[in-house]
C-alpha positions as protocol buffer text, in pm:
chain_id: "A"
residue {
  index: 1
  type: UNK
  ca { x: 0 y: 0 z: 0 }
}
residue {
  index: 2
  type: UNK
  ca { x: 161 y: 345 z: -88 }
}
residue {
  index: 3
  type: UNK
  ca { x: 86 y: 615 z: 140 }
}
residue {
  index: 4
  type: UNK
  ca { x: -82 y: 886 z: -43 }
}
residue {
  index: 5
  type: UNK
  ca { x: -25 y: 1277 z: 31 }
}
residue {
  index: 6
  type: UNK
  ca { x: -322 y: 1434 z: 153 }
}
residue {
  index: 7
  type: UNK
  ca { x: -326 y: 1787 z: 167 }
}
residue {
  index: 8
  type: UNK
  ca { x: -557 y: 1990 z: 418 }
}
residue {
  index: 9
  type: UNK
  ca { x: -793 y: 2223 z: 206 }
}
residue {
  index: 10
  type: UNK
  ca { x: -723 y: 2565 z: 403 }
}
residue {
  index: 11
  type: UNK
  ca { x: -366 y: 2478 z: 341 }
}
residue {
  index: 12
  type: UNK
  ca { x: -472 y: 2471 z: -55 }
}
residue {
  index: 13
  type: UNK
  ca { x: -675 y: 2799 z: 13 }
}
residue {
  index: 14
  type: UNK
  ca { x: -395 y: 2946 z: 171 }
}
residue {
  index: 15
  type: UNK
  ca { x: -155 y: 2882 z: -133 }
}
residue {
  index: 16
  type: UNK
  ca { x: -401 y: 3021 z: -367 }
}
residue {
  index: 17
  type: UNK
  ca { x: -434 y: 3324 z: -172 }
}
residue {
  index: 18
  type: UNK
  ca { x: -123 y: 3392 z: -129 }
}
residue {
  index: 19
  type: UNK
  ca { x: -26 y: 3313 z: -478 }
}
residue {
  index: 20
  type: UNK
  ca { x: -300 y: 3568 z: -605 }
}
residue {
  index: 21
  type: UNK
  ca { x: -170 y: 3779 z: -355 }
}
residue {
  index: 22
  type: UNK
  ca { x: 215 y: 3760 z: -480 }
}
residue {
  index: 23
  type: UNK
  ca { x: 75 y: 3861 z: -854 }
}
residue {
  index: 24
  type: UNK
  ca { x: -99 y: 4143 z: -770 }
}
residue {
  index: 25
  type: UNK
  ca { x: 179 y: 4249 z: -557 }
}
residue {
  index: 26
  type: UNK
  ca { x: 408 y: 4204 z: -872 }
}
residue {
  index: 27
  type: UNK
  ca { x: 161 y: 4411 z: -1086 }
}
residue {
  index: 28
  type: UNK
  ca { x: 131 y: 4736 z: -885 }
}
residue {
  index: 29
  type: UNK
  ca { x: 520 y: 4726 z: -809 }
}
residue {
  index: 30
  type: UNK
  ca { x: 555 y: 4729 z: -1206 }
}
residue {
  index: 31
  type: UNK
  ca { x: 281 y: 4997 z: -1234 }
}
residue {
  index: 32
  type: UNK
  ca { x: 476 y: 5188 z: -980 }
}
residue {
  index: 33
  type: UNK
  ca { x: 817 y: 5151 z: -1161 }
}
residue {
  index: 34
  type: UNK
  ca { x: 673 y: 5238 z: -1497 }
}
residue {
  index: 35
  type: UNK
  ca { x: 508 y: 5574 z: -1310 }
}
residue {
  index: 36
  type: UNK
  ca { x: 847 y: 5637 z: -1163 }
}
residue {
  index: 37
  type: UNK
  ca { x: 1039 y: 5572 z: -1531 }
}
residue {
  index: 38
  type: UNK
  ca { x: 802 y: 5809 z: -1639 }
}
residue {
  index: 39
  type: UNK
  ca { x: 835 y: 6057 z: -1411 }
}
residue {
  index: 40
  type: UNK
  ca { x: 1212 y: 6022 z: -1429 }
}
residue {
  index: 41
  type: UNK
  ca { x: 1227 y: 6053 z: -1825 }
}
residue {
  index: 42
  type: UNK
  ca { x: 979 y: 6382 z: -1754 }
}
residue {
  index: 43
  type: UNK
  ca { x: 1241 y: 6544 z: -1547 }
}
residue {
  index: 44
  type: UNK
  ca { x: 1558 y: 6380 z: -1753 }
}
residue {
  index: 45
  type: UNK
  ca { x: 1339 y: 6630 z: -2075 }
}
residue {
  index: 46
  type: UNK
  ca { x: 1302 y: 6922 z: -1824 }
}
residue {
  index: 47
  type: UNK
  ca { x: 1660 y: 6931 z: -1769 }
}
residue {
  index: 48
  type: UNK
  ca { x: 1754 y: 6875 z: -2082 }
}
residue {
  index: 49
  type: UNK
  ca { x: 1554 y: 7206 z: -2202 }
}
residue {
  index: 50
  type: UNK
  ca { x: 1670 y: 7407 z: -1926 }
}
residue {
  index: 51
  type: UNK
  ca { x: 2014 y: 7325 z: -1958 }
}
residue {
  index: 52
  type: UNK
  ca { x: 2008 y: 7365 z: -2378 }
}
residue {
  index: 53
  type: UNK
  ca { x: 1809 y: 7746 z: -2247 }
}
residue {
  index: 54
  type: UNK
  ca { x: 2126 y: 7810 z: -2022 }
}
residue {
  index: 55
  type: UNK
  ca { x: 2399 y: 7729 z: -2307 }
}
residue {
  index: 56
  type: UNK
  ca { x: 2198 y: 8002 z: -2532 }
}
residue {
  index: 57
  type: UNK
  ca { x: 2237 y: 8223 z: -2256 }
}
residue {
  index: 58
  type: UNK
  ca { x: 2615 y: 8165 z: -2210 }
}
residue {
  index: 59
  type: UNK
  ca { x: 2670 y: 8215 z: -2541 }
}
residue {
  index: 60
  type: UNK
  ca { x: 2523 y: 8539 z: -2520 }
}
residue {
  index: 61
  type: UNK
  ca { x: 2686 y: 8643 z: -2215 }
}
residue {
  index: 62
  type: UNK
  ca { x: 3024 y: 8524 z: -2371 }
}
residue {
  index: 63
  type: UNK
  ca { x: 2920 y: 8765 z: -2703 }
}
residue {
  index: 64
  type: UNK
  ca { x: 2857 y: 9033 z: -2466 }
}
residue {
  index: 65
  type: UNK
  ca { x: 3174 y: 8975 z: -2266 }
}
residue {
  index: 66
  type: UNK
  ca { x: 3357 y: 8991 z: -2606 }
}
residue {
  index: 67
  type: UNK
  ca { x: 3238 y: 9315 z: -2750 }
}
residue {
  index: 68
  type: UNK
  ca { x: 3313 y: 9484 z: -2424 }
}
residue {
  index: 69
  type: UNK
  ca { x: 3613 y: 9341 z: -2397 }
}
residue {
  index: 70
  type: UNK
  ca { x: 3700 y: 9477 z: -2762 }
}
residue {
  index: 71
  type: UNK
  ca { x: 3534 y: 9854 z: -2667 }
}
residue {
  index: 72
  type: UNK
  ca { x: 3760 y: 9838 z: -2388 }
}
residue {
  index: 73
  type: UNK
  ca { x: 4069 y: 9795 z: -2570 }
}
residue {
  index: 74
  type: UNK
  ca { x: 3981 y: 10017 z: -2819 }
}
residue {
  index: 75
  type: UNK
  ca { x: 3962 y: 10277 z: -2550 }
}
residue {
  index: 76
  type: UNK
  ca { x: 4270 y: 10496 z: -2571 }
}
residue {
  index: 77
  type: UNK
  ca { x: 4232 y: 10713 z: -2273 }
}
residue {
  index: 78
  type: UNK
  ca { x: 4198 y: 10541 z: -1950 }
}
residue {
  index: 79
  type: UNK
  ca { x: 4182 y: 10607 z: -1612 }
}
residue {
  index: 80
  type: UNK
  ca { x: 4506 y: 10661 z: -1454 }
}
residue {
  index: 81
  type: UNK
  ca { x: 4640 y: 10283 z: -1276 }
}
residue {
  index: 82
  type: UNK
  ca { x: 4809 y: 10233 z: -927 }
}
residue {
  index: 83
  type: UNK
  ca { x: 5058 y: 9893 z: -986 }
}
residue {
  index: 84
  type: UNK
  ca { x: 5127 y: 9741 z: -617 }
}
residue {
  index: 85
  type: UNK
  ca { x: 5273 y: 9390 z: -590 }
}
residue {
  index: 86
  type: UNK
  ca { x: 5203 y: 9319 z: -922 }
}
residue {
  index: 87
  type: UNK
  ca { x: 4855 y: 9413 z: -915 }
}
residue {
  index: 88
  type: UNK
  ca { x: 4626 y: 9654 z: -1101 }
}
residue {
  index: 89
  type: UNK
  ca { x: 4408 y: 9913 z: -878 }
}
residue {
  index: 90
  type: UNK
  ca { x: 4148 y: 10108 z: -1070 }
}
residue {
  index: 91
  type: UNK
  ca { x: 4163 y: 10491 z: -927 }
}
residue {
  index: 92
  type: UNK
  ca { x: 3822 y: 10540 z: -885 }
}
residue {
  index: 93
  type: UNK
  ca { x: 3628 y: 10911 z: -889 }
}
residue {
  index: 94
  type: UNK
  ca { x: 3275 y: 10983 z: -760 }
}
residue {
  index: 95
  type: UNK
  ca { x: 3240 y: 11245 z: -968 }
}
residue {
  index: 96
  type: UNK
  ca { x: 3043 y: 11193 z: -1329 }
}
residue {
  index: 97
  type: UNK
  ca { x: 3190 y: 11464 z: -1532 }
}
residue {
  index: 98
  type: UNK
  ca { x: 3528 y: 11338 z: -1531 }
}
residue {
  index: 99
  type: UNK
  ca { x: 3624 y: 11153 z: -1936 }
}
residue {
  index: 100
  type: UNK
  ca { x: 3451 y: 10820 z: -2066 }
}
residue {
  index: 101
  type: UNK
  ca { x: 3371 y: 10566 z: -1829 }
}
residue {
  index: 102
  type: UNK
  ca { x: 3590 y: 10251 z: -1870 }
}
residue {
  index: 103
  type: UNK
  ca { x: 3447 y: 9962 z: -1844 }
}
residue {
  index: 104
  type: UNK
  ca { x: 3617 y: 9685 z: -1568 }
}
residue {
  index: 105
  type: UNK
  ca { x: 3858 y: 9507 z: -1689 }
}
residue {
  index: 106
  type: UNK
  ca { x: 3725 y: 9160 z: -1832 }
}
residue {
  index: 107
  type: UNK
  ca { x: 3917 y: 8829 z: -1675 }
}
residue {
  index: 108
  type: UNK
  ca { x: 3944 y: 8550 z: -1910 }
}
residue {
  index: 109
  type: UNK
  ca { x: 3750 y: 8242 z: -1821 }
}
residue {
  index: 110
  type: UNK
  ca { x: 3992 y: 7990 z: -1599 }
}
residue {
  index: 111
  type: UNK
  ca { x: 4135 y: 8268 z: -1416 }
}
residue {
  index: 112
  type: UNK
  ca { x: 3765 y: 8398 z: -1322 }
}
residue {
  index: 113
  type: UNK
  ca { x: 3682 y: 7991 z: -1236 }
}
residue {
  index: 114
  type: UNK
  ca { x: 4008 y: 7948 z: -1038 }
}
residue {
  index: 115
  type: UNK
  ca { x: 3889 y: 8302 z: -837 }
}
residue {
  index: 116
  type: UNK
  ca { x: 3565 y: 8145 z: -817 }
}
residue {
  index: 117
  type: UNK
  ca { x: 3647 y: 7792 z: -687 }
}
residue {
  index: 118
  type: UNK
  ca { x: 3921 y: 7961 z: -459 }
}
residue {
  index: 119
  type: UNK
  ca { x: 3646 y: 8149 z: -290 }
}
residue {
  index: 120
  type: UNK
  ca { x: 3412 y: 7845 z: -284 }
}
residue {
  index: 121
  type: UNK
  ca { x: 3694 y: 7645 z: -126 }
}
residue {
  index: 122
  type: UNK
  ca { x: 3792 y: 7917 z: 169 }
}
residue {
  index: 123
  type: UNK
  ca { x: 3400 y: 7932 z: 239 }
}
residue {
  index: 124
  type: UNK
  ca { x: 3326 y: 7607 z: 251 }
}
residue {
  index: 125
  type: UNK
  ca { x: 3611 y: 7587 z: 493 }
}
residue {
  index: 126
  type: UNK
  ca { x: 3532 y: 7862 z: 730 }
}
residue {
  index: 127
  type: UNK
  ca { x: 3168 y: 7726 z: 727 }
}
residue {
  index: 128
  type: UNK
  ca { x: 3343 y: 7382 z: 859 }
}
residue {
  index: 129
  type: UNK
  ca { x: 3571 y: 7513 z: 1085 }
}
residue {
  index: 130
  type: UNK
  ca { x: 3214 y: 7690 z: 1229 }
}
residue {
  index: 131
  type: UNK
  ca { x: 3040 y: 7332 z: 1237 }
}
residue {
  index: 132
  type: UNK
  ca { x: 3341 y: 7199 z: 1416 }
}
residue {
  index: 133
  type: UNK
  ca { x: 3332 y: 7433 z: 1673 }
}
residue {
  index: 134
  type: UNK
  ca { x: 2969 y: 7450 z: 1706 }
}
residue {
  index: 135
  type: UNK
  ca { x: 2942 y: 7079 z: 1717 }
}
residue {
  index: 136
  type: UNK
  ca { x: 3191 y: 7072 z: 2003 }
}
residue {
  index: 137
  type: UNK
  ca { x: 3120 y: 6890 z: 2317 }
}
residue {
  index: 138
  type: UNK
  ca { x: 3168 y: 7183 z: 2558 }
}
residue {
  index: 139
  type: UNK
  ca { x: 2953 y: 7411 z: 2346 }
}
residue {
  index: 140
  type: UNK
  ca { x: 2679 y: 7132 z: 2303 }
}
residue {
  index: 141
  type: UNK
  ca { x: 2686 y: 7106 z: 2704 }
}
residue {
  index: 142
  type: UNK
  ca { x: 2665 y: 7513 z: 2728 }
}
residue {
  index: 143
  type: UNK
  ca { x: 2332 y: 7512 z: 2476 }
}
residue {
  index: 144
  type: UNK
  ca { x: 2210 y: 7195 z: 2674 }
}
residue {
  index: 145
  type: UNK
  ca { x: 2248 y: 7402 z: 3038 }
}
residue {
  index: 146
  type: UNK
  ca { x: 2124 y: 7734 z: 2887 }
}
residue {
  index: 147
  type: UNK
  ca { x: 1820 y: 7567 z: 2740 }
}
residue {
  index: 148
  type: UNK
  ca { x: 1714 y: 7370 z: 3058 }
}
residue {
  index: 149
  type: UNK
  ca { x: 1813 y: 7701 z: 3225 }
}
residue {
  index: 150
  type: UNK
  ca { x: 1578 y: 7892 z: 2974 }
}
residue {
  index: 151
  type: UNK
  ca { x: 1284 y: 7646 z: 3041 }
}
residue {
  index: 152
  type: UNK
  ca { x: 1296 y: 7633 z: 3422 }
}
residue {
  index: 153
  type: UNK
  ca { x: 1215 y: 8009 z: 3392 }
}
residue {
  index: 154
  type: UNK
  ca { x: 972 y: 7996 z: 3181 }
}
residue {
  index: 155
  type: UNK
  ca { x: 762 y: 7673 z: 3368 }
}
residue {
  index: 156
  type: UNK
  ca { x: 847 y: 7900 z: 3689 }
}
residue {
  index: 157
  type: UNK
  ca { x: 722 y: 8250 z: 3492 }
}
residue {
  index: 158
  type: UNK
  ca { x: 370 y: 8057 z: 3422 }
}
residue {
  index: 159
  type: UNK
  ca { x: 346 y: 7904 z: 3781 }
}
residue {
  index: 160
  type: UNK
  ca { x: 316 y: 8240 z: 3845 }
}
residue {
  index: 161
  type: UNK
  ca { x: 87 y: 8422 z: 3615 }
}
residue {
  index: 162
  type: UNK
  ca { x: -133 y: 8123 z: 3682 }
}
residue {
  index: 163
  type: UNK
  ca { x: -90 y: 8170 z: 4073 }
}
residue {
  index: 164
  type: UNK
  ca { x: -195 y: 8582 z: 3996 }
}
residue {
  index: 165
  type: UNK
  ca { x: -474 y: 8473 z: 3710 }
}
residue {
  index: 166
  type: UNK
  ca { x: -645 y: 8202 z: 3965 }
}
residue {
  index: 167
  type: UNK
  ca { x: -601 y: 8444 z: 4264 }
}
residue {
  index: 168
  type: UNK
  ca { x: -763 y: 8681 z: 4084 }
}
residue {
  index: 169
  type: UNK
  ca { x: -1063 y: 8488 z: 3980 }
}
residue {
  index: 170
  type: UNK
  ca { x: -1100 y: 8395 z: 4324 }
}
residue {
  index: 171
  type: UNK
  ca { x: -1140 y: 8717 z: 4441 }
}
residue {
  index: 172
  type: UNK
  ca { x: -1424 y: 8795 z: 4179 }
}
residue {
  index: 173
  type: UNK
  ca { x: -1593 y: 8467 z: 4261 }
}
residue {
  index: 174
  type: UNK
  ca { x: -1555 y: 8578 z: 4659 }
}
residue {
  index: 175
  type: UNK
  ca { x: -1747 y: 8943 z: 4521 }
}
residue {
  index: 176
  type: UNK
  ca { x: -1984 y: 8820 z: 4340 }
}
residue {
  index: 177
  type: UNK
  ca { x: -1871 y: 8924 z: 3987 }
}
residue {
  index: 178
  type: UNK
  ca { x: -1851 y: 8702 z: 3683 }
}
residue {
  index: 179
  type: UNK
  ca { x: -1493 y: 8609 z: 3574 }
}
residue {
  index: 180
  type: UNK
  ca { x: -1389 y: 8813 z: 3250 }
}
residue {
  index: 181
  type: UNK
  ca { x: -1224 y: 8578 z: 2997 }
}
């Protein structure tokens, strides 16, 4: 005689379920993902745009940049220069009247990213030098006294005023008069 395999039917029911259960699963994490390609490929085109708009704009800086760079150069008479250390300081007038106006002098690209980087870099490093001292544990401890400090006088400030506000409804109650808000 060869045993046979019976299964219980809530186990079958249970399968089922959670097979049907597994597929639909399957199909709203594939609706999700297509909504999220979508949405991704929307934004990817946004980009795209903005960045092609910012390229026509850099080219028309960079044309502007050029001509004034050429009016500049063309400009024979020009305001008188200071040379310190190398360096070129404008002498600068606040009156109007005074010859053409000149226009500042134009730096060519890397030098004006190396400035720019330069500055970027000392920032970013003052700013962490700030976090690091900010974030130390003796200043944490002085914020963490001064702020249980700050709320014992405050808890002790309302004791009060609700010590006054219910000694003063008291009284009215005691004369007779309605309490006023």
């Amino acid at each position: 005689m060869i045993p046979q395999l019976a299964v219980p039917d809530w186990l079958a029911v249970a399968t089922v379920l959670a097979l049907l259960g597994l597929g639909v699963a399957i199909v709203v994490l594939a609706r999700s993902l297509r909504e999220s390609r979508r949405h991704t490929e929307e934004l990817l085109a946004a980009a795209s745009s903005d960045a092609e708009a910012l390229r026509e704009t850099l080219t028309g800086l960079e044309e502007q940049l050029r001509v004034r760079a050429e009016a500049a150069e063309a400009v024979q008479d020009r305001v008188p220069v200071a040379r310190v250390d190398d360096r070129e300081y404008v002498i600068t007038d606040l009156s109007n009247d005074r010859g053409p106006k000149v226009p500042a002098r134009v730096v060519p690209a890397p030098q004006f990213a190396d400035i720019l980087l330069r500055e970027s870099v000392i920032k970013t490093a003052a700013l962490a030098a700030g976090l690091r001292r900010a974030l130390a544990p003796e200043i944490r401890n002085r914020i963490r006294f001064e702020m249980k400090r700050e709320v014992k006088r405050s808890r002790r400030e309302r004791k009060l005023m609700l010590r006054a506000a219910r000694r003063d409804w008291e009284a009215r109650q005691r004369a007779g008069l309605e309490a006023s808000s």
